[in-house]
C-alpha positions in Angstrom: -0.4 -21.9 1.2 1.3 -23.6 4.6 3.1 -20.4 5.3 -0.1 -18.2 4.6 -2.3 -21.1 6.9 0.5 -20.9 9.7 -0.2 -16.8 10.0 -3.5 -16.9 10.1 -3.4 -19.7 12.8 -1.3 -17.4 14.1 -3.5 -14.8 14.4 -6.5 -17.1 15.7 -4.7 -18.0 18.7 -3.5 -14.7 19.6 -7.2 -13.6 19.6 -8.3 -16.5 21.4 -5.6 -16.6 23.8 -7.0 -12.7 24.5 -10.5 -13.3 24.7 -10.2 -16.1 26.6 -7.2 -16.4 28.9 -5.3 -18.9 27.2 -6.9 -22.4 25.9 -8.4 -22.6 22.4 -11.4 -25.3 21.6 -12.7 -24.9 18.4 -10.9 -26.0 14.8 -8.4 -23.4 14.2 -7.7 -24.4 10.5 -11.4 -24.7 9.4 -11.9 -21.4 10.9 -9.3 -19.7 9.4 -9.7 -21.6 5.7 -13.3 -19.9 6.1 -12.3 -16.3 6.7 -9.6 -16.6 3.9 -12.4 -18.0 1.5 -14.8 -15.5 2.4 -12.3 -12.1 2.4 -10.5 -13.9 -0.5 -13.3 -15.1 -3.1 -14.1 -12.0 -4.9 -10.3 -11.1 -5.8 -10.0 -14.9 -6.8 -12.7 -14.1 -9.2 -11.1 -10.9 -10.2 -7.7 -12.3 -10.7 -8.9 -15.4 -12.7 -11.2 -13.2 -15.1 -8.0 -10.8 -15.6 -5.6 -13.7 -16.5 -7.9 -15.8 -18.3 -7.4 -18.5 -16.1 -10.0 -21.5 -13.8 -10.8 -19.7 -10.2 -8.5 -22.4 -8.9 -5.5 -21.6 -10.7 -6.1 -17.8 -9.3 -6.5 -19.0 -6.1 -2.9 -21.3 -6.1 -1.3 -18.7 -8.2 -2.0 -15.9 -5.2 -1.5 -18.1 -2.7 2.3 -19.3 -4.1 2.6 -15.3 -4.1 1.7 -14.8 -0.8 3.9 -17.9 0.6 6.7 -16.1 -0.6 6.1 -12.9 1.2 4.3 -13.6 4.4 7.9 -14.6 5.7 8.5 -11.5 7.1 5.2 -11.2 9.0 5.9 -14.6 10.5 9.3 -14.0 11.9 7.4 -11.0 14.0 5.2 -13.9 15.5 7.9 -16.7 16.4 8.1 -16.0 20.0 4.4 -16.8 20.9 4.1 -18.1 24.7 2.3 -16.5 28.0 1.4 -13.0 27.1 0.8 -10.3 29.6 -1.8 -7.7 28.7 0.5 -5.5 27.1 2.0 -7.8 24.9 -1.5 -9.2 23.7 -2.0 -5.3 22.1 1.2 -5.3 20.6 0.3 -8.8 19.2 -3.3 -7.5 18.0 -1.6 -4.1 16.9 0.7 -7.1 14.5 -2.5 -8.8 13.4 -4.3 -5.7 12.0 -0.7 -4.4 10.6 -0.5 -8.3 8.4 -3.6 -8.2 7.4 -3.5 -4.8 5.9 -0.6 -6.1 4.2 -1.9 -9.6 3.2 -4.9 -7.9 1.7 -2.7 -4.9 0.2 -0.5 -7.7 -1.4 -3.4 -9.2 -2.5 -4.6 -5.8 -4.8 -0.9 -5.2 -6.0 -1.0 -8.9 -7.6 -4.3 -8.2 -9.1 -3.2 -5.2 -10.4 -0.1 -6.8 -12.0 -2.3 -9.0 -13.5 -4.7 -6.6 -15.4 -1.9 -4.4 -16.3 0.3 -7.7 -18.3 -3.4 -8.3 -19.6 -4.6 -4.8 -20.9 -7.4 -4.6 -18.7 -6.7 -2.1 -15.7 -9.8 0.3 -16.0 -9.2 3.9 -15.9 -12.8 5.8 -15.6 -12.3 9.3 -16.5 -14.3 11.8 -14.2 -14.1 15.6 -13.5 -13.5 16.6 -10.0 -11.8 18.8 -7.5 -8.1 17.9 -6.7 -8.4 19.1 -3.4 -10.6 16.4 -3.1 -7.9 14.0 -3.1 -5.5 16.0 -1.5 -6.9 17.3 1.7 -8.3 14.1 3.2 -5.0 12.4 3.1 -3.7 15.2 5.6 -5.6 14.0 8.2 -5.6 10.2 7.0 -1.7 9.8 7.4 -1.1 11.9 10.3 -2.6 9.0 12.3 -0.2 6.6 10.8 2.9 8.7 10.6 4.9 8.3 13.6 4.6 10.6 17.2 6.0 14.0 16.2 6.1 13.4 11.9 4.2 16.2 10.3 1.8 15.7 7.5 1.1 19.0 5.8 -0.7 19.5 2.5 0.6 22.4 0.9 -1.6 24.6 -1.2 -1.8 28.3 -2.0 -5.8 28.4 -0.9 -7.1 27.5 -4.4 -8.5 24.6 -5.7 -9.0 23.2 -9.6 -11.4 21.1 -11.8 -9.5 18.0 -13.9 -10.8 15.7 -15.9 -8.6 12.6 -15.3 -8.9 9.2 -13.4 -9.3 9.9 -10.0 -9.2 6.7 -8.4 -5.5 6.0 -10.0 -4.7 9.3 -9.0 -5.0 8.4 -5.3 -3.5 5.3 -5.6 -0.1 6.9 -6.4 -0.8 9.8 -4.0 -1.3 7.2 -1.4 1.4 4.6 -2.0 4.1 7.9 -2.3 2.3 8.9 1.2 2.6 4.8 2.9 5.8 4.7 1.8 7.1 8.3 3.2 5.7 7.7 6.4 7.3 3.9 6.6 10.6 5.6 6.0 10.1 8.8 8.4 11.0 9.0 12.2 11.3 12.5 12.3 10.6 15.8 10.6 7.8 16.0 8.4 6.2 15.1 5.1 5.0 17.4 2.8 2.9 16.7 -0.4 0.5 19.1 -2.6 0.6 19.9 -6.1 1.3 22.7 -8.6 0.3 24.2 -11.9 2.7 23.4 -15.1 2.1 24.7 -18.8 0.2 21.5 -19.5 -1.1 20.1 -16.6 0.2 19.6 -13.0 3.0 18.4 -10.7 2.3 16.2 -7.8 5.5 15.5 -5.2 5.6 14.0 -1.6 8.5 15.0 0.2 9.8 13.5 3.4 13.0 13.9 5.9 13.1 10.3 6.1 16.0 7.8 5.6 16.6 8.7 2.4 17.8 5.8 -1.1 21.1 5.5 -1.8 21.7 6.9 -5.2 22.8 3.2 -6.6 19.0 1.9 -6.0 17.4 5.3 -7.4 17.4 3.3 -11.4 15.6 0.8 -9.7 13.5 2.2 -6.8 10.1 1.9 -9.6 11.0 -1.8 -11.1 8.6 -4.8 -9.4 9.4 -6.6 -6.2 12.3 -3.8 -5.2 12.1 -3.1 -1.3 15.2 -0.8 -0.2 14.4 -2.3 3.7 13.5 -5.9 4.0 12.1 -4.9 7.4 9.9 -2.8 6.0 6.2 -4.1 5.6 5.5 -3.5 2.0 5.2 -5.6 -1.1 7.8 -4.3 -3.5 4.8 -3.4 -6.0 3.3 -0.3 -5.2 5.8 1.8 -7.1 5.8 -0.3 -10.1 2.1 -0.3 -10.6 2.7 3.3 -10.1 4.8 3.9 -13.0 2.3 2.2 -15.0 -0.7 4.0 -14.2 1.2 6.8 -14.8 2.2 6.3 -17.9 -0.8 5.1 -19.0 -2.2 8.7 -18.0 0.6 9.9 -20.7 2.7 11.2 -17.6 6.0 10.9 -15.8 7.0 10.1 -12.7 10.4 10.1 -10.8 12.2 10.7 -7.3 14.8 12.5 -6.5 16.6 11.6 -3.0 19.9 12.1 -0.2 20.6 9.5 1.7 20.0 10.5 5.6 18.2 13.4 4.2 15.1 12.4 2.8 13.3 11.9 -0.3 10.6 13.8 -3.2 8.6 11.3 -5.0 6.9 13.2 -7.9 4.9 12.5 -11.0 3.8 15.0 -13.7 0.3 14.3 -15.7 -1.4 16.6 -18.8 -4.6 18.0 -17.7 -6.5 21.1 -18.4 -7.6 22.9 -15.4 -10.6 25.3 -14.2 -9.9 27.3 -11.1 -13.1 26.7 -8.8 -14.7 30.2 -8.2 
């Protein structure tokens, strides 16, 4: 919890230091024990329902988590002193980045935690693929980097499924977050396509690239190929498992300083919309 409390303090005083020129005057640590209680509760509930466990044994079992991963965030923040403007963005641009990713790690653990307990829900629906699909086009081309395409592939048509289509978007999502962490250049390409039982979903990026030593191990838990890459080292795990769940199968095939296809196959039966 210290480490997690040190970040957030962090984070107060960069955003007090901004909106007010320097000099901070209010308790810091109250402050931030608030907003961490308040963002915070409802996934300690979630988490202690899930595991079977007292609210405050969630809440030390997340926050031990989170000590050992904020590290990184942390060593981005060392060099606090006098800012000038520009430097106070780049510090705010830090803040939103770490708090994406606290709250990000914060839904992986949860996750975890339903899966080892049998009780990740999976709501099966019928709707539109291109649905999921098309909004993400737009989503990650403001995060991809200047000059990275985003392009949704698709031959004009779009389908009825019947499968769970929040799960679905996690994994379209996390393939998506983790090609445009690893892409400087090029472009990233993701769609879907029609197989005898179902369909084919890939994500494919002219990014950096996995060594083919780390490809048995790119979808085990707490893996990250770059340590100074923001991520959790979950995402793909908790991938797998929804995925199999979903009676699929999921892979990625990659070249080193070429780039990468994450893919996963599902069984569905599909109606072409007229």
């Amino acid at each position: 919890m210290k480490k997690v409390l040190a970040l957030m303090l962090t984070f107060i005083f960069v955003i007090s230091a901004t909106a007010c020129g320097g000099a901070t005057k209010f308790d810091a640590e109250a402050y931030v024990r608030g907003v961490m209680d308040a963002n915070y509760k409802q996934k300690y509930d979630e988490y202690a329902k899930a595991r079977g466990i007292s609210e405050k044994d969630a809440k030390a079992e997340i926050e031990d988590t989170l000590d050992e991963q904020v590290d990184t965030e942390l060593s981005g923040l060392e060099a606090l002193g006098d800012f000038t403007e520009e430097e106070k963005q780049e510090y705010l641009r830090i803040i939103q980045s770490s708090n994406e990713f606290l709250l990000q790690l914060i839904g992986d653990i949860l996750d975890i935690s339903k899966i080892e307990s049998g009780k990740l829900e999976f709501i099966y629906t019928s709707f539109r693929l291109n649905e999921i699909f098309q909004p993400q086009e737009r989503a990650f081309s403001f995060r991809a980097e200047p000059g990275v395409r985003i392009i949704f592939e698709t031959d004009g048509n779009d389908y009825y499924i019947e499968s769970e289509k929040t799960r679905l978007t996690q994994v379209l999502t996390n393939f998506l977050s983790n090609a445009v962490k690893f892409t400087s250049s090029g472009s990233i390409r993701f769609g879907y396509r029609l197989t005898e039982t179902g369909i084919y979903v890939y994500v494919t990026d002219t990014g950096s690239g996995i060594a083919k030593k780390h490809l048995s191990t790119v979808f085990d838990r707490f893996v990250k190929l770059d340590m100074f890459k923001q991520g959790t080292g979950l995402g793909l795990s908790i991938c797998k498992t929804i995925i199999s769940i979903l009676k699929g199968e999921i892979g990625v095939e990659s070249e080193e300083g070429k780039g990468s296809t994450f893919w996963f196959t599902i069984p569905c039966s599909l109606i072409k919309v007229s």
